[in-house]
Backbone as CSV, one residue per row, in Angstrom:
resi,resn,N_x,N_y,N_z,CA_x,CA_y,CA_z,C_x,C_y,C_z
1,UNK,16.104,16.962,-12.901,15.273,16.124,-12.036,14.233,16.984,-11.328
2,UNK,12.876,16.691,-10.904,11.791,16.961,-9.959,11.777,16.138,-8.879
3,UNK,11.893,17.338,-8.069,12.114,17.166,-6.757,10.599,16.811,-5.840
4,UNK,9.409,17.399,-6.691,8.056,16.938,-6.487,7.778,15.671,-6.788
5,UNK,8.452,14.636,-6.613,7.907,13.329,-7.602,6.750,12.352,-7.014
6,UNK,6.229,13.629,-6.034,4.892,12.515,-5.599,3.507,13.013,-6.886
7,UNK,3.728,14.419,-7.452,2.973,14.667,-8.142,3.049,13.931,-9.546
8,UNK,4.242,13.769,-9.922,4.571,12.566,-10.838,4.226,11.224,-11.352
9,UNK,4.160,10.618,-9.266,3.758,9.204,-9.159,2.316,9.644,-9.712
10,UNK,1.339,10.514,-8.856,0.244,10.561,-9.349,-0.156,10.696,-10.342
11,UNK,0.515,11.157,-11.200,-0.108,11.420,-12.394,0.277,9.853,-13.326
12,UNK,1.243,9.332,-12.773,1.748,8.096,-13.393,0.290,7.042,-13.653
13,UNK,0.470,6.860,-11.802,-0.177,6.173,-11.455,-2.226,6.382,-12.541
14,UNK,-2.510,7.357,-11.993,-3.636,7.944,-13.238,-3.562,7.462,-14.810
15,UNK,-2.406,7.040,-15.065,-2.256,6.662,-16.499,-2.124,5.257,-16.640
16,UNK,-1.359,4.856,-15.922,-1.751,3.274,-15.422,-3.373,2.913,-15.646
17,UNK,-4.059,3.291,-14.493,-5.159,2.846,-13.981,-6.374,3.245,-15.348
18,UNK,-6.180,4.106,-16.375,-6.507,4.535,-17.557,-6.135,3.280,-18.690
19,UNK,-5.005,3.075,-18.671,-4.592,1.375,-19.028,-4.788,0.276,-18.820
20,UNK,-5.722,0.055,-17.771,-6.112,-1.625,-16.952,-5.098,-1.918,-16.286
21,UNK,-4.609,-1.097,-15.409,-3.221,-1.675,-14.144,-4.761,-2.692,-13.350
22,UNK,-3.783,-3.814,-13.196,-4.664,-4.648,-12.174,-5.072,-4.299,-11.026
23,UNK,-3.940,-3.432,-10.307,-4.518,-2.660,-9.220,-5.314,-1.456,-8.724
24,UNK,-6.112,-1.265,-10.299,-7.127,-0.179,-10.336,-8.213,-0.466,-10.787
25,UNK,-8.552,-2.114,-10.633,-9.235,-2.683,-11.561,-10.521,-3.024,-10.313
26,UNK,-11.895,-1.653,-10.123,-12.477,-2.462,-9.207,-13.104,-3.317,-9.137
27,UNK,-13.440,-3.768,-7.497,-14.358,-4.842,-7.864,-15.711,-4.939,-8.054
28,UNK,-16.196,-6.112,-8.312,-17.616,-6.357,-8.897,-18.480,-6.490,-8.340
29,UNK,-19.524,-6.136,-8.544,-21.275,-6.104,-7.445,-20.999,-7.581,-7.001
30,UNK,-20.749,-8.537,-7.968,-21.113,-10.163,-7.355,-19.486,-9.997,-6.131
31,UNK,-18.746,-9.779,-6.088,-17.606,-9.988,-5.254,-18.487,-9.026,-4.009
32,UNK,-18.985,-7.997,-4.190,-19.083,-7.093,-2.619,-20.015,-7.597,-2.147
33,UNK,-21.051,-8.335,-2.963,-22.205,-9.329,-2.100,-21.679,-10.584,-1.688
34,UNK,-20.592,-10.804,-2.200,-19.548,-12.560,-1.385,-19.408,-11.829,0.319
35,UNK,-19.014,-10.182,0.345,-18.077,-9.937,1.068,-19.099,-9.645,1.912
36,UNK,-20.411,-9.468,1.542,-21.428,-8.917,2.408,-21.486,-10.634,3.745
37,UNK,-21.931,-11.612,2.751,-22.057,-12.675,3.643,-20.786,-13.362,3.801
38,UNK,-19.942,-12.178,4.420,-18.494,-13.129,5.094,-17.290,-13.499,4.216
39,UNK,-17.464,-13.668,2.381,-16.456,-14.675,2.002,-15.801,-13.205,1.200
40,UNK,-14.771,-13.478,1.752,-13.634,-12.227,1.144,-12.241,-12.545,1.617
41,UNK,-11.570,-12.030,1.068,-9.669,-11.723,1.012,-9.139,-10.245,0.596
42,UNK,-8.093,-10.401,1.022,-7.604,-9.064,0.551,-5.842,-9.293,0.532
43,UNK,-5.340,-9.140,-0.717,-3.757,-8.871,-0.389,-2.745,-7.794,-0.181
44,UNK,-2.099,-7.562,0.325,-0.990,-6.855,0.781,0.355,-6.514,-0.050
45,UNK,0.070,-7.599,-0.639,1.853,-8.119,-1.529,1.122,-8.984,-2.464
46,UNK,1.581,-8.912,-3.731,1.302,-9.739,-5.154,0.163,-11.370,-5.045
47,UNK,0.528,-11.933,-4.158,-0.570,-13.112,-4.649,-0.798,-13.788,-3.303
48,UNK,0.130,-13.401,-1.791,-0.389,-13.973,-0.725,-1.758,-13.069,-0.069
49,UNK,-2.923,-13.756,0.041,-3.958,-13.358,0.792,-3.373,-13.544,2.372
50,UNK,-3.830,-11.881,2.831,-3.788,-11.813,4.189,-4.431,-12.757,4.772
51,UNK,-4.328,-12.819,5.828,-4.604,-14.658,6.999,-5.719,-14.006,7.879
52,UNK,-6.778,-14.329,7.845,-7.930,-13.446,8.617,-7.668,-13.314,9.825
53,UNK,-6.556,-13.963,10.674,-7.061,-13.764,12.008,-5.792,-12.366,12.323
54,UNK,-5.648,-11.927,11.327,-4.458,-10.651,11.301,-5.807,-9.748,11.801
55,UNK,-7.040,-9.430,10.920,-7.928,-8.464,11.397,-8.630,-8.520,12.281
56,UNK,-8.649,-7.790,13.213,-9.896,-7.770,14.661,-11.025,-7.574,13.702
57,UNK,-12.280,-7.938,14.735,-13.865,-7.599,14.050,-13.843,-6.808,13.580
58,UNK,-14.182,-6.582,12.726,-14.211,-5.331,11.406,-15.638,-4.350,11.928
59,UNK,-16.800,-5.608,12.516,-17.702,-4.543,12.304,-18.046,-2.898,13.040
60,UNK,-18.134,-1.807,12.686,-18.223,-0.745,13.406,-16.407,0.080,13.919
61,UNK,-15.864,-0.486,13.450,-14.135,-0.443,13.714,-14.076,0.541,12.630
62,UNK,-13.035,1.848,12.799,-12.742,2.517,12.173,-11.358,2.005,11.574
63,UNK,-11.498,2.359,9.998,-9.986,1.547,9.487,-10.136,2.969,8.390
64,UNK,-8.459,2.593,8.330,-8.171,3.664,7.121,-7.206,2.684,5.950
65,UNK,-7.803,2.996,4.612,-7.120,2.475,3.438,-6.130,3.449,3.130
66,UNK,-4.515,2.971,3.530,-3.596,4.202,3.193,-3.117,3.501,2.553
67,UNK,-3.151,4.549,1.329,-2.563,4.525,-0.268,-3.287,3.666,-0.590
68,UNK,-4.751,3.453,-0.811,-5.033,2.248,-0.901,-6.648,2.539,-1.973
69,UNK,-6.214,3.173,-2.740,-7.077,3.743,-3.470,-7.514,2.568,-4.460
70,UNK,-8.836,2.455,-5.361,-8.544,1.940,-6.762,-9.958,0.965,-6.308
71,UNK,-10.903,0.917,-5.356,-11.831,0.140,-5.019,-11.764,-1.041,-4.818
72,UNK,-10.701,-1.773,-4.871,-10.391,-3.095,-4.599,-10.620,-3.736,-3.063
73,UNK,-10.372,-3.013,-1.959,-10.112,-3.524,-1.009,-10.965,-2.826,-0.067
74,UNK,-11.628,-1.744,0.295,-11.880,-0.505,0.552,-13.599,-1.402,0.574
75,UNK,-14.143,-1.486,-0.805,-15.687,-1.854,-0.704,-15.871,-3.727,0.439
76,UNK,-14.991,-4.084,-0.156,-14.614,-5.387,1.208,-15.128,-5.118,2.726
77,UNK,-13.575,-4.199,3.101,-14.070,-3.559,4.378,-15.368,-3.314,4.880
78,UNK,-15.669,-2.068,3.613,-17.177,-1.807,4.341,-18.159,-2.995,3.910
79,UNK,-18.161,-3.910,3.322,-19.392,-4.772,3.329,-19.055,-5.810,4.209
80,UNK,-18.048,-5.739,5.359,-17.922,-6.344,6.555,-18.217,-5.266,7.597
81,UNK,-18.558,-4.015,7.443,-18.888,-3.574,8.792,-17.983,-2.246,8.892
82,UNK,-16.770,-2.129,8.691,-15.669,-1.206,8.986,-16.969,0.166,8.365
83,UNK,-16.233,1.028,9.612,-15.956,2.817,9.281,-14.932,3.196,8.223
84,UNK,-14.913,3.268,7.024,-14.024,3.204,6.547,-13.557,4.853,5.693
85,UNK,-12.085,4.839,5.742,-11.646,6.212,5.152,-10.893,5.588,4.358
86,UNK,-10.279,5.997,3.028,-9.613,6.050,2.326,-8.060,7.273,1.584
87,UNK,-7.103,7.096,2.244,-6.455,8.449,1.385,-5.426,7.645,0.508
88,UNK,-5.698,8.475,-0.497,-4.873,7.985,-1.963,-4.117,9.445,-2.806
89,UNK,-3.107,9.643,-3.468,-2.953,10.849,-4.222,-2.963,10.597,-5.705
90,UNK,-3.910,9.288,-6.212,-4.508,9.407,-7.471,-5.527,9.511,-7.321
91,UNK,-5.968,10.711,-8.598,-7.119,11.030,-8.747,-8.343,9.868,-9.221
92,UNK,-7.387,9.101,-10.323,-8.481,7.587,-10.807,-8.571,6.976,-9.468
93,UNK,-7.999,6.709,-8.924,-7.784,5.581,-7.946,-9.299,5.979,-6.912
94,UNK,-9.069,7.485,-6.571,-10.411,7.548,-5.722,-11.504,7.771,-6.788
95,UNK,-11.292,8.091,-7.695,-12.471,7.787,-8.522,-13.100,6.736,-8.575
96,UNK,-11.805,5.234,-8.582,-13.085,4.222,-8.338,-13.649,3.787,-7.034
97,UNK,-13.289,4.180,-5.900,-13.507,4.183,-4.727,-14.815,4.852,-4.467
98,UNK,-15.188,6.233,-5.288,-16.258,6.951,-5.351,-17.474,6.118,-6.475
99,UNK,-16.915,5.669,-7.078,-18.100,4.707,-8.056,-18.743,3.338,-7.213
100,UNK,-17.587,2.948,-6.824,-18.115,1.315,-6.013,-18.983,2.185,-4.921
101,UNK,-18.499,2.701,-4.122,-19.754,3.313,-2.904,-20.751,3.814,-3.666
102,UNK,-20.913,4.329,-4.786,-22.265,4.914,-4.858,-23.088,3.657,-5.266
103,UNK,-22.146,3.006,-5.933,-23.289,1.848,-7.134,-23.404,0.439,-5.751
104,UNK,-22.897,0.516,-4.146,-23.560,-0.519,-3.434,-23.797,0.435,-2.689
105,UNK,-23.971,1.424,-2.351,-24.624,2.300,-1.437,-24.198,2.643,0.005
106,UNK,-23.134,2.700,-0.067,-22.575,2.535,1.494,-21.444,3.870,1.363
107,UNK,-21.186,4.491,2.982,-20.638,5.414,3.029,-19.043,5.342,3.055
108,UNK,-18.419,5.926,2.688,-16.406,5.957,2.867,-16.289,7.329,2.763
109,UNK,-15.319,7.771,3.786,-14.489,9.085,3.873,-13.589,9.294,2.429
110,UNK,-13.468,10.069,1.674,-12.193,9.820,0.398,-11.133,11.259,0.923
111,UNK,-9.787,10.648,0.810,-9.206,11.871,1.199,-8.153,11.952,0.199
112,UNK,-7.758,12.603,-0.423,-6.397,13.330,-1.490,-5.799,13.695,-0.573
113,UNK,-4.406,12.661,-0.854,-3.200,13.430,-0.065,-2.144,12.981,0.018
114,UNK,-1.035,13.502,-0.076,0.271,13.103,-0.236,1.180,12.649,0.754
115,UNK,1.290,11.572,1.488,1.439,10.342,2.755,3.224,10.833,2.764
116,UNK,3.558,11.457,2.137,4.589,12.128,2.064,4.686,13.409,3.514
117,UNK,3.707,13.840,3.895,3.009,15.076,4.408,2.769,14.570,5.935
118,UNK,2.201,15.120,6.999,2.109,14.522,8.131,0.476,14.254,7.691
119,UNK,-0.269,13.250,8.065,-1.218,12.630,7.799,-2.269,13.482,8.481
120,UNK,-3.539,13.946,7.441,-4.490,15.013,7.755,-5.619,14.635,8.859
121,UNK,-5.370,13.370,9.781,-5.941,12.691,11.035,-5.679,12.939,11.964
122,UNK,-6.705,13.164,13.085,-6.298,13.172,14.332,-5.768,12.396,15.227
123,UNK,-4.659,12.778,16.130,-4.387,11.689,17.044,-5.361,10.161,17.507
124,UNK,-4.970,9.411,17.480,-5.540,8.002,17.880,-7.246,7.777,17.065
125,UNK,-7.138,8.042,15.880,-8.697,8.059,15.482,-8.636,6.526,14.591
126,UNK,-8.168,5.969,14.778,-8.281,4.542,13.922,-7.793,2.879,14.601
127,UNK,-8.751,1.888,14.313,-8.766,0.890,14.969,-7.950,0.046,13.938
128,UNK,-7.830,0.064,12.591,-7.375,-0.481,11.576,-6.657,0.240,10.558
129,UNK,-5.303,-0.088,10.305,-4.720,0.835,9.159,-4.315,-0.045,8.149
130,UNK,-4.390,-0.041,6.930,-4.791,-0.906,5.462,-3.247,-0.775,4.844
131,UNK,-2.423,-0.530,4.455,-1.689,-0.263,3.474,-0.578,-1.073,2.886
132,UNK,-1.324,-1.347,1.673,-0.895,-2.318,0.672,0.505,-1.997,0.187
133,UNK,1.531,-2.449,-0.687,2.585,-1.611,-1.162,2.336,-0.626,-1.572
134,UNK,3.148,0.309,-1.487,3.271,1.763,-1.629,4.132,2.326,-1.643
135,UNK,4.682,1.923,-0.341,6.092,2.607,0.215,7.275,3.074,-1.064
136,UNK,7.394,1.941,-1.951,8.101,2.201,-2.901,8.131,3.729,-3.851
137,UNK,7.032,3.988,-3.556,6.983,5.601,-4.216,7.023,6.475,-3.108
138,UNK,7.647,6.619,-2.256,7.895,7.560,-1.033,9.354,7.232,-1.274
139,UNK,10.025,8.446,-0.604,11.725,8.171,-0.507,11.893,7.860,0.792
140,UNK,11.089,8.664,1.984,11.557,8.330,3.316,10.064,8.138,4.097
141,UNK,10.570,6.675,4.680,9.510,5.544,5.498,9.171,5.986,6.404
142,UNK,10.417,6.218,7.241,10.412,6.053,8.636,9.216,7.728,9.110
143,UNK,9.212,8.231,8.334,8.186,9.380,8.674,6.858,9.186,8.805
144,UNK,6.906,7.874,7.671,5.115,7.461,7.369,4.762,6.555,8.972
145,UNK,5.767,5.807,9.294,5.739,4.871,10.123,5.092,6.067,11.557
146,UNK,6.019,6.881,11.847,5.774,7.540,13.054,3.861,8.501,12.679
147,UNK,3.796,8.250,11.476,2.274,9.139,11.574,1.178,7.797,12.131
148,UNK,1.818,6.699,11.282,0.684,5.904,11.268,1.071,5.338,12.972
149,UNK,1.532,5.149,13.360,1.889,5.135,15.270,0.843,6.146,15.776
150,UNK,0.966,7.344,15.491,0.081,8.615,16.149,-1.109,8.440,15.880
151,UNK,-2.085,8.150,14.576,-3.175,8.227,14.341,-3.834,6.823,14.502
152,UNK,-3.062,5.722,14.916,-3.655,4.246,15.620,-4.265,4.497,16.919
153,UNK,-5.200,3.892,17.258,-5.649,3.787,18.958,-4.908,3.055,19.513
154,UNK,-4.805,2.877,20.358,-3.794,1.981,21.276,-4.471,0.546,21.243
155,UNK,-3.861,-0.444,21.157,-4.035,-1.782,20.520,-5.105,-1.668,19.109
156,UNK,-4.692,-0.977,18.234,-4.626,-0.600,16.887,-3.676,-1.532,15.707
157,UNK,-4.311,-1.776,14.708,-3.466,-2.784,14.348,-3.163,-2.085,12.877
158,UNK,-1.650,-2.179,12.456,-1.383,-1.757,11.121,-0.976,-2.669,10.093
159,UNK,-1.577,-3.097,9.094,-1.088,-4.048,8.117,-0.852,-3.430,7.097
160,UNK,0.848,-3.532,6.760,1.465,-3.340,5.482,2.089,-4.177,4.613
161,UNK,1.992,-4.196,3.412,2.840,-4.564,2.149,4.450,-4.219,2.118
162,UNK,5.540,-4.582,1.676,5.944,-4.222,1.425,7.273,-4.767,0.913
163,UNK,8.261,-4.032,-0.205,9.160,-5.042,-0.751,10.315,-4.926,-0.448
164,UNK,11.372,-5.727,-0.529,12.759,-6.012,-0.123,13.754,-5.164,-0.938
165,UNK,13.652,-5.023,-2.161,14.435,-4.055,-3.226,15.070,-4.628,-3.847
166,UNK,14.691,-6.101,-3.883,15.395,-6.481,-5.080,14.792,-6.957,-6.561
167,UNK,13.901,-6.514,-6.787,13.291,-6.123,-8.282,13.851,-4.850,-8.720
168,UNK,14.402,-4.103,-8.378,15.517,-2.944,-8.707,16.515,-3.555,-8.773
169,UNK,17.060,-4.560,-8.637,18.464,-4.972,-8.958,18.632,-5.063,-9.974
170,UNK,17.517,-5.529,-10.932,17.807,-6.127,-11.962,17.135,-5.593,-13.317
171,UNK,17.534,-6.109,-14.517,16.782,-5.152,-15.451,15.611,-6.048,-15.857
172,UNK,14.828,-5.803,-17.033,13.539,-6.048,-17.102,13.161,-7.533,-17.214
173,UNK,14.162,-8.057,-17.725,14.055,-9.592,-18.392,14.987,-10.679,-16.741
174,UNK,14.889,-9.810,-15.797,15.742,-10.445,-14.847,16.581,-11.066,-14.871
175,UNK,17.419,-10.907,-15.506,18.618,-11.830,-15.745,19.997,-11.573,-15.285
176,UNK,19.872,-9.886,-15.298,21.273,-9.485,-15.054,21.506,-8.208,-14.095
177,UNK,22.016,-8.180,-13.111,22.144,-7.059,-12.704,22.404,-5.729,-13.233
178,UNK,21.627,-4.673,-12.637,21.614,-3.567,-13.194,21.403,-2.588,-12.391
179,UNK,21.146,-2.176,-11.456,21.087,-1.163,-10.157,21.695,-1.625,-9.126
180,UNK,22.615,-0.836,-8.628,22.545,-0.218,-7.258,21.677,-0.410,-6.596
181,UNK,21.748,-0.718,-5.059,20.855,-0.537,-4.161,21.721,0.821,-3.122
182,UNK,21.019,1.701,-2.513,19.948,1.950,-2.712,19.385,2.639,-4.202
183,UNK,18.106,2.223,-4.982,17.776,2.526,-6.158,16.761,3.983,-5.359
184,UNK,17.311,5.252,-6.087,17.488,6.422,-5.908,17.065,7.571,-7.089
185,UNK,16.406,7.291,-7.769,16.357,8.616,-8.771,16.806,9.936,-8.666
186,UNK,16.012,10.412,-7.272,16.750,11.841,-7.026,18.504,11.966,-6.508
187,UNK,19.251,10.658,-6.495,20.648,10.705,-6.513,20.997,10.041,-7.934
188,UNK,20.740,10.496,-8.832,20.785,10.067,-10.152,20.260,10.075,-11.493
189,UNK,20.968,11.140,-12.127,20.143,11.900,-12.923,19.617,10.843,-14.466
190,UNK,20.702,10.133,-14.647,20.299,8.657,-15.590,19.197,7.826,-15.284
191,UNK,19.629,7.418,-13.677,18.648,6.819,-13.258,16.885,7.110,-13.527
192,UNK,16.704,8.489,-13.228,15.913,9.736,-13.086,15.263,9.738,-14.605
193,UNK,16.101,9.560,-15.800,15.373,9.616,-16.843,15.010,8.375,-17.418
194,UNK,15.704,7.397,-16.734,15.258,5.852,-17.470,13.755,5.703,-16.564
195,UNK,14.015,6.239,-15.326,12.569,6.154,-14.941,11.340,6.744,-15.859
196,UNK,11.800,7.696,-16.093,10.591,9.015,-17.064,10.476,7.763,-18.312
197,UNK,11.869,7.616,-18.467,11.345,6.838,-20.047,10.477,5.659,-20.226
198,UNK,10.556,4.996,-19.074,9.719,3.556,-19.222,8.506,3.828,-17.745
199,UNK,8.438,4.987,-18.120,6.829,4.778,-17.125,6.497,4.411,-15.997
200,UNK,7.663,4.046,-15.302,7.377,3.451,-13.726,7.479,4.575,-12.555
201,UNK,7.531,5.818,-13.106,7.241,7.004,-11.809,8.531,6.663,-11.312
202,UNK,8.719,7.565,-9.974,9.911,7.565,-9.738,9.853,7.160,-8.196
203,UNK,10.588,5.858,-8.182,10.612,4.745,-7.179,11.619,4.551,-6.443
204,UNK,11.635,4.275,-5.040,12.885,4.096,-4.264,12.942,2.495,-3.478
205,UNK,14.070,1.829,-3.677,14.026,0.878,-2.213,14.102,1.697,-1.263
206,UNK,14.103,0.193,0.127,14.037,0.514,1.198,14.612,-1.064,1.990
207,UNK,15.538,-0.362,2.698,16.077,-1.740,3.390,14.779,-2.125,4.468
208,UNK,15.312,-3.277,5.135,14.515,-3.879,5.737,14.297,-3.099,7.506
209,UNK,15.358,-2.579,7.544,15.663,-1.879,8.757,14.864,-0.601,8.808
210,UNK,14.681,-0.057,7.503,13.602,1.227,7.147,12.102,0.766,7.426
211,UNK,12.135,-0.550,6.429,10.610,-0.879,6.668,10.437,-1.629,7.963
212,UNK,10.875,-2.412,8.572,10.660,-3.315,9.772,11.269,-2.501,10.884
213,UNK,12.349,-2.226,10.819,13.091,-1.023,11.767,12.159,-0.022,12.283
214,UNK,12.150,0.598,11.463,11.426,1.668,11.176,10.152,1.855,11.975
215,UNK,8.998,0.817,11.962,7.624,0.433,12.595,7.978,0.005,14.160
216,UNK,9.333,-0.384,14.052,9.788,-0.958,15.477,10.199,0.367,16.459
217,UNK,10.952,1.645,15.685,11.373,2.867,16.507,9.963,3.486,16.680
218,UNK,9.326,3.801,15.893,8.049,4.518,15.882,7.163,4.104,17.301
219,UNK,7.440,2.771,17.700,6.460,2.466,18.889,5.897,1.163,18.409
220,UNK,5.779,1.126,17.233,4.802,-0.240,16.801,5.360,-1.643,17.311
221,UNK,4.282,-2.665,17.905,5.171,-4.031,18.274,4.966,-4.961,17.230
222,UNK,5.868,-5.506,16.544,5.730,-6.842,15.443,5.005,-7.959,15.806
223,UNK,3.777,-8.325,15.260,3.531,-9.594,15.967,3.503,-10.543,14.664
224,UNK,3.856,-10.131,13.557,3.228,-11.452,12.170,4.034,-11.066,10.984
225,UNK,4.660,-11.515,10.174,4.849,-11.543,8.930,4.780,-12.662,8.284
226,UNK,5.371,-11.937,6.952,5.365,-13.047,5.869,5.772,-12.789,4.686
227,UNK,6.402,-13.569,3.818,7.346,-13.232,2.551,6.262,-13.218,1.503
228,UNK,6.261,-12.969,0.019,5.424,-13.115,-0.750,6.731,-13.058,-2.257
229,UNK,6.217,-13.251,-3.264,6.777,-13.150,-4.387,6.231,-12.405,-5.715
230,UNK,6.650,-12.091,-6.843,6.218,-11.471,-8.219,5.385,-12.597,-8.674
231,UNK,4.162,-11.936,-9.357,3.285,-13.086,-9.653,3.933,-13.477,-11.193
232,UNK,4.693,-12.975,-11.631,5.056,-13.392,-13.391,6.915,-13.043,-13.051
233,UNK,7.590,-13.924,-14.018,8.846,-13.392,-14.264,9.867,-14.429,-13.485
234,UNK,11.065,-14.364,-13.683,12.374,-15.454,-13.238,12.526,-15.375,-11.860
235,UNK,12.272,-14.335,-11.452,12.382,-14.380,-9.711,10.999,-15.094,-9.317
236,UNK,9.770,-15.018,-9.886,8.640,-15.801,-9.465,9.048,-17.618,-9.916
237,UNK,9.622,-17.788,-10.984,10.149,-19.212,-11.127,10.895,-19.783,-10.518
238,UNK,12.225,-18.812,-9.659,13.028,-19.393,-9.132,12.410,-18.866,-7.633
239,UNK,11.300,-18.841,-7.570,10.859,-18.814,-5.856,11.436,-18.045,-5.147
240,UNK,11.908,-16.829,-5.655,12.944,-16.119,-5.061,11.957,-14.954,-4.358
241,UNK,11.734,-14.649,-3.109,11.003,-13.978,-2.356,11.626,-11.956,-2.378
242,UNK,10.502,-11.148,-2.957,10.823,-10.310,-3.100,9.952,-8.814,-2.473
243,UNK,9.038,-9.452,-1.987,7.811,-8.869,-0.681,7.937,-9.355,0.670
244,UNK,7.504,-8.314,0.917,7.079,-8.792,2.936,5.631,-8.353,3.214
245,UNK,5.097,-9.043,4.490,3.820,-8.351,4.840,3.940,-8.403,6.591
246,UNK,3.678,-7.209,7.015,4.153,-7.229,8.631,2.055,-6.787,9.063
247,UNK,2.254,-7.087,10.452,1.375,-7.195,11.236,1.950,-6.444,12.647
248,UNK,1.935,-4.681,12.833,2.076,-4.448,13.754,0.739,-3.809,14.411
249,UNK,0.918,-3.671,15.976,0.022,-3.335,17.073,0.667,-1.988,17.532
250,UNK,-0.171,-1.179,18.188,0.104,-0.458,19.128,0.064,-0.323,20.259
251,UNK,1.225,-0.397,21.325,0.670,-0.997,22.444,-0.293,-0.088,23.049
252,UNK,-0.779,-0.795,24.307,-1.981,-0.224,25.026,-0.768,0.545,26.539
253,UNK,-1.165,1.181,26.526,0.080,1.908,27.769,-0.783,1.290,29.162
């Protein structure tokens, strides 16, 4: 087993987005001119669009896209106004982040870096923090949670993605159980190679107490969620909810 497996995800992830992963798929001149005059969305989790009144005025507001690479969401922002930074640890991913800004002309910070790491920001430098699912390729949350607490301004708002762990329960055709929770690669050396073998990088749950817990010890106050589901497959038929999307603040002391 590799004990580096964020360099892994990245390189995964890079091969994906080389393949048409939907979530590297940017967007289009006609979508960033919708977003210029107001009409835009952005999701968090598989097919629920965030609820606009989750974001304060965007315009002139510094926001950061964490893990949030791939131009999808990022050219939005800025054609509403946001200061916007981006850190991602695929290389495609900011690649298309670097194409959409040049080809509408507008500025974004791009940063490489492994969210694994204490976050390369200064104390309180952000009004908005972006981050879509992700978490699943990190082993431990509660670290990310306490950076993104430090580098929020005080009444700073953080919107994350994120999933419950039970699409690891099961095997591909959903039908039957097949993992353990917690799903663990680096406690499992089988585990560890069925990952290598079918291409999904090497992925961890996370209870709810990690992800919601977690934002709650750090300092963050909960003010919003919401469940979401797999856009294809038996758990999307049987309505069976397998995402979350939280809405925390930082308080103002």
């Amino acid at each position: 087993m590799n004990d580096n497996y964020q360099d892994i995800n990245s390189k995964t992830v890079d091969h994906w987005v080389e393949n048409g992963w939907e979530w590297g798929i940017p967007v289009s001149h006609e979508q960033f001119l919708s977003a210029k005059k107001g009409d835009w969305s952005i999701v968090l989790t598989p097919t629920k669009p965030v609820p606009a009144d989750w974001f304060p005025a965007l315009q002139g507001r510094d926001l950061l896209g964490l893990a949030c690479g791939g131009g999808q969401q990022m050219p939005l922002f800025a054609a509403a106004g946001a200061v916007c930074t981006v850190l991602d640890y695929s290389e495609r991913q900011l690649e298309s982040e670097r194409m959409v800004a040049e080809r509408e002309g507008y500025d974004i910070s791009i940063v490489r870096a492994d969210m694994t790491k204490p976050l390369p920001f200064k104390d309180n430098s952000f009004d908005v923090i972006v981050h879509p699912v992700s978490n699943c390729y990190i082993r431990e949350v509660e670290p990310l949670w306490r950076e993104c607490f430090r580098i929020l301004r005080p009444g700073g708002v953080l919107l994350s993605g994120l999933d419950n762990g039970i699409n690891y329960i099961l095997d591909d055709e959903e039908t039957t159980l097949t993992h353990k929770l917690p799903f663990d690669p680096l406690l499992d050396e089988a585990l560890y190679q069925e990952c290598m073998e079918s291409d999904c990088g090497v992925q961890f749950s996370h209870t709810l107490e990690e992800q919601i817990g977690g934002q709650l010890k750090a300092g963050l106050m909960l003010t919003d969620l919401f469940e979401d589901y797999n856009s294809t497959g038996r758990l999307h038929e049987f309505h069976i909810p397998t995402f979350l999307a939280t809405r925390a603040v930082k308080p103002v002391k």
